[in-house]
MARVEX-611677 format. One record per residue (C-alpha): residue number from 1; x, y, z. Coordinates in nm, 2 decimals. Example, Ala and Ser with C-alpha at 12.3 -4.5 7.8 and 13.67 -1.06 7.14 Angstrom:
- num,c1,c2,c3
- 1,1.23,-0.45,0.78
- 2,1.37,-0.11,0.71
REM end
This chain:
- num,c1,c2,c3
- 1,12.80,-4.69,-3.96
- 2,13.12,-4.59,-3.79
- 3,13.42,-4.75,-3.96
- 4,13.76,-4.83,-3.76
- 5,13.94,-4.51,-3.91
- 6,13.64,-4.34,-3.81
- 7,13.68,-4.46,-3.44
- 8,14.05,-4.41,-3.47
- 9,14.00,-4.03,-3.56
- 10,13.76,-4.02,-3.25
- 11,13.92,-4.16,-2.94
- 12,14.24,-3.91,-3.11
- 13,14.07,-3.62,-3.09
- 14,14.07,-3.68,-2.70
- 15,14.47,-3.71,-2.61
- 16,14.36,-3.82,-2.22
- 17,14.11,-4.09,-2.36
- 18,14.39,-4.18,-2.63
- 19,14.64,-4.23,-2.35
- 20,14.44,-4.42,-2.13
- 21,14.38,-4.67,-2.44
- 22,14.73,-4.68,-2.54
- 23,14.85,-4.74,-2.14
- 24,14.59,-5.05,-2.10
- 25,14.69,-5.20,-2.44
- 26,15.07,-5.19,-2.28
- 27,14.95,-5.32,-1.93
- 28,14.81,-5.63,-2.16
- 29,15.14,-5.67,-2.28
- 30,15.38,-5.58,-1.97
- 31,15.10,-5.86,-1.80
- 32,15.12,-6.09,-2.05
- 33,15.52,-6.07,-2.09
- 34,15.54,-6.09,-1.69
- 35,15.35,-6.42,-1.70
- 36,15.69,-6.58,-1.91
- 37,15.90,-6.39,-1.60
- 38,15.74,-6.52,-1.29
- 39,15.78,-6.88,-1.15
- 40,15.45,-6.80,-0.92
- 41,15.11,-6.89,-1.01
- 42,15.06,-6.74,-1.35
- 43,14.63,-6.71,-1.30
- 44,14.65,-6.38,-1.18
- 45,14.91,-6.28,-1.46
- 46,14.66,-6.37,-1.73
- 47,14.34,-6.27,-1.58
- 48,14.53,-5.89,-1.53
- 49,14.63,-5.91,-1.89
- 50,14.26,-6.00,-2.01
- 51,14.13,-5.72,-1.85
- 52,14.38,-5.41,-1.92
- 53,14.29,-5.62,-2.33
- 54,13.94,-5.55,-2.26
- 55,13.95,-5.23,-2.11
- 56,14.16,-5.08,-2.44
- 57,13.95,-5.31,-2.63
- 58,13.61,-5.16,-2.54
- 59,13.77,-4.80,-2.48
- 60,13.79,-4.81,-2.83
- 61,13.49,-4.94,-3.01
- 62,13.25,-4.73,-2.69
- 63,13.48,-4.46,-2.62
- 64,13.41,-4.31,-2.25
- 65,13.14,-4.53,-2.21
- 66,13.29,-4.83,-2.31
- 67,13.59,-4.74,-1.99
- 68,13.34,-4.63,-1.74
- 69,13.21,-4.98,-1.78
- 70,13.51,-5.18,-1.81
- 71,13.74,-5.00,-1.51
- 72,13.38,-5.02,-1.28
- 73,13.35,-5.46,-1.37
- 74,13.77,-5.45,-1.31
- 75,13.76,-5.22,-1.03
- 76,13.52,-5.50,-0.87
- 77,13.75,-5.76,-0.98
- 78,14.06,-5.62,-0.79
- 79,13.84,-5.66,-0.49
- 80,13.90,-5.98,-0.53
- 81,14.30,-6.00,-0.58
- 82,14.39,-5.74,-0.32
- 83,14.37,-5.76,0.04
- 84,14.08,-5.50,0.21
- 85,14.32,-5.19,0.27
- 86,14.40,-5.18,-0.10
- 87,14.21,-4.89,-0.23
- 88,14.33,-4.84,-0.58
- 89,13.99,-5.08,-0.67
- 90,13.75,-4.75,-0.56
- 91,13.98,-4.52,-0.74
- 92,13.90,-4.68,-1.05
- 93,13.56,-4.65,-0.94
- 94,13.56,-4.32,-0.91
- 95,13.74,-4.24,-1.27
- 96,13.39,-4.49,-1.41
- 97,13.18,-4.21,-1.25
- 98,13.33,-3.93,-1.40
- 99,13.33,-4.03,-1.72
- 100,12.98,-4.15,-1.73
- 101,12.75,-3.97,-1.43
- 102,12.51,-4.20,-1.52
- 103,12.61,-4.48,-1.34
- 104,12.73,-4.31,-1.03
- 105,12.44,-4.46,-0.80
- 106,12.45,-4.83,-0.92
- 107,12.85,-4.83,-0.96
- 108,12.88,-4.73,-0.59
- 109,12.61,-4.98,-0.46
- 110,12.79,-5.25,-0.66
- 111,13.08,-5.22,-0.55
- 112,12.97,-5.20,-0.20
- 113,12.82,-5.51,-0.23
- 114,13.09,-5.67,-0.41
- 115,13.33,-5.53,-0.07
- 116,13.08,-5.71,0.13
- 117,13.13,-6.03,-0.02
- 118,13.44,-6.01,-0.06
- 119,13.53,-5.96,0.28
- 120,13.30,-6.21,0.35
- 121,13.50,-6.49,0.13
- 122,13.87,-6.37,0.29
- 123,13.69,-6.38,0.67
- 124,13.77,-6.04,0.73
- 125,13.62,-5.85,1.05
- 126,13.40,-5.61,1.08
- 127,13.64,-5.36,1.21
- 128,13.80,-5.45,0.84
- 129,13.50,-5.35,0.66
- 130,13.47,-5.03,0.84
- 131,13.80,-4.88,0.75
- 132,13.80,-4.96,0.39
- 133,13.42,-4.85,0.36
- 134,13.56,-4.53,0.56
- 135,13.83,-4.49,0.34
- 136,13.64,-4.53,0.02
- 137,13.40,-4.19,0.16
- 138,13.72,-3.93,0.17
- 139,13.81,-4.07,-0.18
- 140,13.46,-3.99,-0.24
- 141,13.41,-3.66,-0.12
- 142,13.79,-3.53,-0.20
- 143,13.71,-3.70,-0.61
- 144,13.38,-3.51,-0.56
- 145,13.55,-3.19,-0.47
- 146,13.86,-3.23,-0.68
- 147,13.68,-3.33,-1.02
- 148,13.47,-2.99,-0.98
- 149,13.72,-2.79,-1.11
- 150,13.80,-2.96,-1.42
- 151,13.74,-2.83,-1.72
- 152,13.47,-2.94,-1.91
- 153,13.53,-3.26,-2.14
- 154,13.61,-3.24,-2.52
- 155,13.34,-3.34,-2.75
- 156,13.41,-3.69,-2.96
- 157,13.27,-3.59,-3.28
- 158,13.32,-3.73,-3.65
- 159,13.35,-3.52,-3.92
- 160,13.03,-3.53,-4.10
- 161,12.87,-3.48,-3.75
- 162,13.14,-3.14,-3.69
- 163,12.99,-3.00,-4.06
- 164,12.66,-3.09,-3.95
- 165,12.69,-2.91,-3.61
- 166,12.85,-2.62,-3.80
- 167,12.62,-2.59,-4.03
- 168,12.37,-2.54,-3.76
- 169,12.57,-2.29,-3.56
- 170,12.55,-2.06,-3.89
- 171,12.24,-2.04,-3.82
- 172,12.07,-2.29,-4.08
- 173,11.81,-2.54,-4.05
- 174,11.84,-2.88,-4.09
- 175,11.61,-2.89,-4.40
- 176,11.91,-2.60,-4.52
- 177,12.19,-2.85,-4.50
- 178,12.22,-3.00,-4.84
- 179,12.53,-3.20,-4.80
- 180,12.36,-3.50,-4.61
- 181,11.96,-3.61,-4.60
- 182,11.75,-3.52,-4.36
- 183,11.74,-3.87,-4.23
- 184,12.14,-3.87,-4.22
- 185,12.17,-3.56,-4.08
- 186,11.90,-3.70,-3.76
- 187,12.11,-4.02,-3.73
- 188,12.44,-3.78,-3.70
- 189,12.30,-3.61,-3.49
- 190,12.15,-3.82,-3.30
- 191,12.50,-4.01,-3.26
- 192,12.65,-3.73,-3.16
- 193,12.44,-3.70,-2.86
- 194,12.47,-4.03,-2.72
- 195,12.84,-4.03,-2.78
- 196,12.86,-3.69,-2.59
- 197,12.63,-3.83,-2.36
- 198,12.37,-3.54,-2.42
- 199,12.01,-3.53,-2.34
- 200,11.93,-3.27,-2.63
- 201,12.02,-3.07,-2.97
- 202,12.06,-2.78,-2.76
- 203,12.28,-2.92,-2.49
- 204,12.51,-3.06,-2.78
- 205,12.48,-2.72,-2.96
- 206,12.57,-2.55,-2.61
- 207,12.90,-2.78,-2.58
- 208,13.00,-2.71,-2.94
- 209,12.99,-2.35,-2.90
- 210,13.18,-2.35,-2.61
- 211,13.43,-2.57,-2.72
- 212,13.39,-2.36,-3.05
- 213,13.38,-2.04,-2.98
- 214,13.49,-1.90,-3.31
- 215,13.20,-2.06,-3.46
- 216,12.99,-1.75,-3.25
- 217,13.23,-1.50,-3.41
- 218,13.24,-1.61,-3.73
- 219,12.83,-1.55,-3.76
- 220,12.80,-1.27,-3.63
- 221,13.04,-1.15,-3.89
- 222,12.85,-1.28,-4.15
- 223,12.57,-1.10,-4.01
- 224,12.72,-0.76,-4.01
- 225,12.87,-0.83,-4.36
REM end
């Protein structure tokens, strides 16, 4: 089981996935305080708070899952608040995707639906709904062609799952690993995958050597010596 110092020492060892959890905890508060500012309507105050609470909130317990879900269900939301030539909502879209590819399919139909109806609700025209869904391709493509050339993501591991993936990268089997059980070391494992969003050992492996290099060098020095 992952304790809170153990998910602490995760979403750390990714500053921009850090940052983004630290911002949306401060957005709750800026929110909140701004509510006590305002004479308006405070609804929209509150229901902006609760959502930049639960964005953090499940950025931390899910890590890059837990945001790609959370900015998708409050990039729908916005659709809602804003007016239709407010694109900021598919921005946050966009981010969703990148973190988790996954989803990129049913996170676009969504949230064409949800523009749909929500278009529908503020009586906007057609001609409206044709220049945001325009709008919302060139974010599309230019986030398609943008995120290309950014660097690979860094690899949220804990640190029996790093010894265990070190271990391995010496060139032992599991069976050789006598820190943890065999059972243990499949669970870690196995956690590290879905965390990393992985669909095998050897993709993981292929991430941790790249993001490790040394770990190459330092057995083939062993093998020499």
């Amino acid at each position: 089981m992952v304790t809170l110092k153990k998910r602490y020492e995760l979403i750390k060892s990714d500053k921009v996935l850090f940052s983004i959890f630290f911002i949306y905890v401060l957005l709750a508060f800026f929110h909140f305080a701004y509510s006590f500012a305002t004479s308006q309507d405070r609804t929209q105050s509150y229901l902006r708070c609760s959502f930049c609470l639960g964005i953090a909130v499940t950025t931390f317990f899910f890590l890059r899952r837990g945001f790609s879900v959370s900015i998708l269900v409050y990039s729908i939301a916005l659709l809602y608040f804003n007016t239709f030539y407010n694109y900021t909502s598919f921005l946050f879209v966009l981010l969703a995707i990148y973190c988790n590819q996954k989803i990129e399919k049913a996170a676009v139909l969504l949230y064409l639906l949800n523009v749909f109806v929500a278009l529908a609700i503020k009586k906007c025209s057609i001609l409206a709904f044709g220049i945001h869904i325009l709008n919302c391709v060139f974010f599309y493509l230019a986030a398609k062609y943008l995120f290309a050339a950014i660097t690979p993501e860094t690899l949220l591991l804990t640190d029996e799952e790093k010894h265990v993936l070190e271990e391995i990268a010496k060139g032992k089997l599991q069976k050789e690993i006598n820190k943890f059980s065999q059972n243990t070391i499949t669970k870690l494992i196995k956690s590290a995958m879905s965390r990393n969003m992985c669909k095998s050992k050897a993709e993981l492996m292929q991430k941790y050597l790249k993001e490790y290099p040394e770990r190459i060098e330092i057995e083939s020095q062993e093998i020499c010596d």
